[in-house]
C-alpha positions in Angstrom: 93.4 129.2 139.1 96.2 127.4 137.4 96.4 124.7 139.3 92.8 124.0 138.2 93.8 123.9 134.5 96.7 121.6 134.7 94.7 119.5 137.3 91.8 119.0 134.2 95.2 118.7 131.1 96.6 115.9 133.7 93.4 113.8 133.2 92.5 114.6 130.0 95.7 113.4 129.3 95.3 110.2 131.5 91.7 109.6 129.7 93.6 110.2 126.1 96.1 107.7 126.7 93.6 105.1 128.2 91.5 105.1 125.1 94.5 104.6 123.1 95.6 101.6 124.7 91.6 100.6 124.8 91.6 100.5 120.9 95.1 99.4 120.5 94.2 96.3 122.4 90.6 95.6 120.7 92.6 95.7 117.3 95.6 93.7 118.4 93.3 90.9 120.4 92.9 88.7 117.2 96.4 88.7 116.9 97.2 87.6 120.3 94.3 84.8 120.1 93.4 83.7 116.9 91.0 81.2 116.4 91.8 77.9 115.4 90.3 77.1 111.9 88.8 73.5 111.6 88.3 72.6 108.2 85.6 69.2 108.3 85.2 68.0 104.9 82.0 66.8 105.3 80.5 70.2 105.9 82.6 71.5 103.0 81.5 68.8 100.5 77.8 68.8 101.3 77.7 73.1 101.1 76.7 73.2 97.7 74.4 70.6 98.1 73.0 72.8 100.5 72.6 76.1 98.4 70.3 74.5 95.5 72.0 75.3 92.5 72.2 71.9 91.1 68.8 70.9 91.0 68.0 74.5 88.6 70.4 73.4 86.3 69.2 69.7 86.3 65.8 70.8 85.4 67.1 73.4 82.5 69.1 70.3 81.1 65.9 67.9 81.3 64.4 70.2 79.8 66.1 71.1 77.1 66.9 67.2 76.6 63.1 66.5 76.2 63.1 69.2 73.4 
């Protein structure tokens, strides 16, 4: 009946150390391959083009202008 006991420890022990090494490696993968960052400056100049900021404030200061 022992036997049976260690037999179940032995693979609990096996599954344990697999799941270690399973999250060890999803945490450590960006640090083995980053991804290259490519910086285009025509995306980065036209984002705040893009968001609509400027034309709020251009109407507050034509309006404000007319009074």
């Amino acid at each position: 009946m022992s036997e049976v006991v260690h037999s179940v420890n032995i693979m609990l022990a096996i599954l344990l150390v697999g799941v270690c090494v399973t999250i060890y490696w999803i945490f450590k993968y960006d640090d083995w391959n980053p991804n290259p960052i490519i910086i285009n400056e025509h995306t980065s100049a036209s984002i705040p083009d893009s968001r609509g900021d400027d034309s709020e404030d251009k109407g507050a200061r034509s309006r404000e202008d007319k009074n």
